[in-house]
C-alpha positions in Angstrom: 18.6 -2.1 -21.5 17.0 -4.1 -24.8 13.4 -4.2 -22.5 13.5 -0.7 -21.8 14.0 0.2 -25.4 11.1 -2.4 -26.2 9.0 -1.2 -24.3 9.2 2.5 -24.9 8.6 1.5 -28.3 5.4 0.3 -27.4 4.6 2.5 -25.3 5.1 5.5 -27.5 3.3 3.7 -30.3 0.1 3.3 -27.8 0.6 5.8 -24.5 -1.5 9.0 -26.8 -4.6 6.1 -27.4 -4.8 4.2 -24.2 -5.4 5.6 -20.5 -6.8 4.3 -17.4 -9.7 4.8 -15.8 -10.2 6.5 -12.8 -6.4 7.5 -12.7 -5.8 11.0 -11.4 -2.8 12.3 -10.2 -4.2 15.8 -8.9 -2.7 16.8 -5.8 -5.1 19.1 -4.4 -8.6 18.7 -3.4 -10.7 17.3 -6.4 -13.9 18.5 -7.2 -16.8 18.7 -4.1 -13.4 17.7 -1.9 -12.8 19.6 1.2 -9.7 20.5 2.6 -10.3 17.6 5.4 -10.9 15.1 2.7 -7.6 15.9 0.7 -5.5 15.7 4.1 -7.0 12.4 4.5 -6.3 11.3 0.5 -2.8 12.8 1.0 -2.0 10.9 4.2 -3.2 7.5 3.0 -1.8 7.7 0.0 1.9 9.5 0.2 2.1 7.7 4.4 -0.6 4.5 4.1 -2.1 6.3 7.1 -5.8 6.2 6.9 -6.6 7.5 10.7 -5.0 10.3 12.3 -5.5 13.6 14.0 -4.2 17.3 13.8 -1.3 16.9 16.6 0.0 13.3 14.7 -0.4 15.1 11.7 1.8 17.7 12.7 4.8 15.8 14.6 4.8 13.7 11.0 5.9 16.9 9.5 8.0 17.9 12.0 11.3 16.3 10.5 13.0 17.4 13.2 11.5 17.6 16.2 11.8 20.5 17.7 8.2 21.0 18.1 7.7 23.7 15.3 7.4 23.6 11.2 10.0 25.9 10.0 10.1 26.9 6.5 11.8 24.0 5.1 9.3 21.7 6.9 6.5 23.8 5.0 8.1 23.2 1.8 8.3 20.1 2.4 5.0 19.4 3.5 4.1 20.6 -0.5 6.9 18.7 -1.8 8.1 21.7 -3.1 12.0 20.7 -3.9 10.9 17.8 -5.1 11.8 16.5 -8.9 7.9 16.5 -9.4 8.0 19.7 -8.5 10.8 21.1 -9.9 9.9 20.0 -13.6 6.9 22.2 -13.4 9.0 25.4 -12.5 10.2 27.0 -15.7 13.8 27.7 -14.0 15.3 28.5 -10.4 13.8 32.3 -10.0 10.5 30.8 -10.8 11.1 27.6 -8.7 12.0 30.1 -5.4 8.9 32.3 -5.9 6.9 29.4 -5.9 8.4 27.8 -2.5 8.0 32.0 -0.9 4.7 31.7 -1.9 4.0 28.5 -0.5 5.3 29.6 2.5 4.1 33.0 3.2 0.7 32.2 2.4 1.1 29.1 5.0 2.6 31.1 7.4 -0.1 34.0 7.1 -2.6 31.4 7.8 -1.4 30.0 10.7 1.4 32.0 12.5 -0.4 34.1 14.9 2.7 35.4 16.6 4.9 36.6 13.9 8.2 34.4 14.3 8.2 32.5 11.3 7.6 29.4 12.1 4.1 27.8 13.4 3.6 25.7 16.4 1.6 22.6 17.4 -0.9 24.9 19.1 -1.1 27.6 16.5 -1.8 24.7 13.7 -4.7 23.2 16.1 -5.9 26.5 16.4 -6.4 26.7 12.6 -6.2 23.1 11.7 -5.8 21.9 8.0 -7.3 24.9 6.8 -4.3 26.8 7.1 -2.8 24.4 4.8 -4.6 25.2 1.5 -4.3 23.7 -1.7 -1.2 24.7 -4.3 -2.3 22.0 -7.3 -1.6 25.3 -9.6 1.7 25.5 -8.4 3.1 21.9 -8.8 3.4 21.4 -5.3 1.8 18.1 -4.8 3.0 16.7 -1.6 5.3 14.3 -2.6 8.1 13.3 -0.2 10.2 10.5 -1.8 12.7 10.0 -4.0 11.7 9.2 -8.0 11.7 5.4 -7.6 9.9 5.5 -3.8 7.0 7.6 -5.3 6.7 5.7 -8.5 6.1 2.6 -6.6 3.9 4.4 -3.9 1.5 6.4 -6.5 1.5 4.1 -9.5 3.0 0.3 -9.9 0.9 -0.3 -6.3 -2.2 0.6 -7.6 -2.2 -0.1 -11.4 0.9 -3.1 -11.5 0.6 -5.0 -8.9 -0.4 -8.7 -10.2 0.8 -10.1 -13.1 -0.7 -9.9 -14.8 -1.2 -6.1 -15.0 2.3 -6.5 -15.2 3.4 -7.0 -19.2 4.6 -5.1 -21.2 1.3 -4.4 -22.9 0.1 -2.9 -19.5 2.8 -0.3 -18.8 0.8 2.5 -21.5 0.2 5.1 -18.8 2.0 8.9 -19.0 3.6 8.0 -15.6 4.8 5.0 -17.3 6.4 6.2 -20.8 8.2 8.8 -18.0 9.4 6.5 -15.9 11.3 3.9 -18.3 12.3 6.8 -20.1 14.1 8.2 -17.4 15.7 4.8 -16.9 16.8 4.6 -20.0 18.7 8.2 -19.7 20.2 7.1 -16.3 21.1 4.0 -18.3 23.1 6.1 -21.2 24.5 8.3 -18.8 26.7 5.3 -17.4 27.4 4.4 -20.7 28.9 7.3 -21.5 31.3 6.9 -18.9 31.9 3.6 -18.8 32.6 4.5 -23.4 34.8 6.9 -22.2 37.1 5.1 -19.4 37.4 1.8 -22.3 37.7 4.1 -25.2 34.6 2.6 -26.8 31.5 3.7 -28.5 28.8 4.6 -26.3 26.4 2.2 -28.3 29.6 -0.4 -27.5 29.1 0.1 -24.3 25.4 -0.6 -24.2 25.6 -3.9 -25.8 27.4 -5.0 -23.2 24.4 -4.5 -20.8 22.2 -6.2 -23.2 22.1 -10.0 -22.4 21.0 -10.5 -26.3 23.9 -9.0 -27.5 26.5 -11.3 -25.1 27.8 -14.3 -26.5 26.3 -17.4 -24.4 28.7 -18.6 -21.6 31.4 -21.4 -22.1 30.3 -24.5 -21.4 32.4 -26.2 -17.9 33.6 -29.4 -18.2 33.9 -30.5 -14.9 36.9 -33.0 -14.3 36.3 -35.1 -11.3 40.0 -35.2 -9.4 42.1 -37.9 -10.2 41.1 -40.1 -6.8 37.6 -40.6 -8.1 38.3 -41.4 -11.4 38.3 -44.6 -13.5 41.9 -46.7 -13.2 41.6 -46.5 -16.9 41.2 -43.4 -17.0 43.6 -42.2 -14.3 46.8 -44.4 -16.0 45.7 -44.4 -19.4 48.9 -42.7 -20.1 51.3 -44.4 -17.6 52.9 -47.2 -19.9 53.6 -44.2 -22.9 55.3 -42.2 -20.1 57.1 -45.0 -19.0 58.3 -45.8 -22.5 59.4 -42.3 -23.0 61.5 -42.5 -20.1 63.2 -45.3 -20.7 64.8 -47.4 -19.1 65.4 -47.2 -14.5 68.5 -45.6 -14.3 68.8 -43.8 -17.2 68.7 -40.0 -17.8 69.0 -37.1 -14.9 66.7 -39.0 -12.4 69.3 -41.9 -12.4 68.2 -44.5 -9.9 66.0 -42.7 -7.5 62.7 -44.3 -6.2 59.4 -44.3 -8.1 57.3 -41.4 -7.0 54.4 -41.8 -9.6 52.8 -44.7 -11.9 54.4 -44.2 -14.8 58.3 -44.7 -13.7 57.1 -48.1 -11.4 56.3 -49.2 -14.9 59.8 -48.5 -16.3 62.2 -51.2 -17.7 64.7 -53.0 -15.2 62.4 -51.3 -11.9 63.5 -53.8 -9.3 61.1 -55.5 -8.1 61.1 -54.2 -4.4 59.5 -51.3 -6.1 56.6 -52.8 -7.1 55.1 -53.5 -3.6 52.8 -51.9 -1.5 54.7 -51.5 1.6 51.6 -49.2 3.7 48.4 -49.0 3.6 49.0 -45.8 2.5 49.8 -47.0 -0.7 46.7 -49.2 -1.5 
């Protein structure tokens, strides 16, 4: 939790000064970029597919595979119900528009019989035209989850050695975002985990933060009593035996030796003092 906190400090210190070259997140064609060279942008980087055609294009999108792109596979395709997406819609009404929109333009394009949904030989017909670009909207394309995409778009490409790796090299927007939404998944636990212990929530953080845990007890490792030392292993025999006194007295009365201190007891007989097995030795 401490290196998340550390490091948003830093980076909210230098994220408005520093940016990186060359870094665009646009999701629709860029400037002078047709529609074919988007596709092939998108594909490579949201699939790491750099060669493809119209009908591998399509089965991709076709979650199902039932040979057609319904409307939920259009949105998809767009990324529409993604989180991405979803933070740029100012609520739900405006979120839905955006997704019918999407849709119906997609649908005007390329369904040329009317049923709502477009086949593999209506999009070949059209090909990627019919899937225009919706940068204005938010609908950037992305299919994974937060961490997938974060990974896919961003640490690949900008952290992947170490030594682009530091903390001094995570200054980038998507950066400051991501850590920051760590650190609220982070307090979110906490407050449960304050509540079920009847703690602070900051009490519960610091036990998630290894500088704030005391350092572990040190083991002292005992080897068992067959390996050790014969001083060590009867260094108190002869005091137990003086405590017990004498063979024969107290509750154990005259019963054999089981152990070393009571063959060390006054008045043992001597038959007691033998090995009588190898067992013994």
């Amino acid at each position: 939790m401490k290196s998340f906190t550390r490091r948003l400090s830093f980076l909210a210190l230098a994220g408005s000064a520093l940016a990186h070259g060359g870094h665009h997140d646009s999701p629709g064609p860029e400037n002078g970029e047709t529609i074919q060279e988007y596709a092939q942008r998108h594909m490579s980087k949201e699939h790491h597919i750099d060669s493809f055609d119209l009908p591998s294009f399509f089965q991709l999108h076709d979650l199902d595979g039932d040979g057609v792109w319904n409307r939920g596979e259009i949105e998809a395709i767009y990324g529409v119900h993604h989180v991405y997406s979803q933070k740029k819609s100012k609520d739900d009404v405006e979120h839905q528009k955006k997704a019918d929109t999407i849709v119906e333009t997609v649908l005007a394009k390329m369904d040329k019989n009317k049923d709502g949904e477009i086949a593999l030989e209506e999009f070949v017909l059209v090909g990627l035209d019919g899937l225009p670009n919706f940068d204005n909207l938010g609908a950037e394309g992305h299919h994974y989850d937060v961490e997938s995409e974060f990974f896919l778009h961003h640490e690949e490409e900008f952290h992947s050695t170490p030594e682009t790796q530091t903390d001094e090299s995570y200054v980038h927007a998507e950066d400051i975002e991501h850590f920051r939404h760590h650190e609220e998944i982070e307090r979110k636990e906490a407050e449960k985990e304050a509540k079920y212990q009847g703690i602070s929530v900051d009490e519960a953080l610091a036990q998630h933060d290894p500088d704030q845990q005391p350092p572990p007890p040190k083991v002292n490792r005992v080897p068992p009593p067959e390996k050790q030392d014969p001083a060590v292993r009867f260094a108190n025999a002869k005091g137990e035996a003086d405590r017990l006194g004498e063979w024969g007295a107290g509750d154990e009365g005259y019963k054999p030796p089981v152990n070393p201190s009571e063959k060390m007891r006054k008045n043992l007989p001597y038959k007691y003092k033998f090995r009588r097995s190898w067992g013994d030795f």
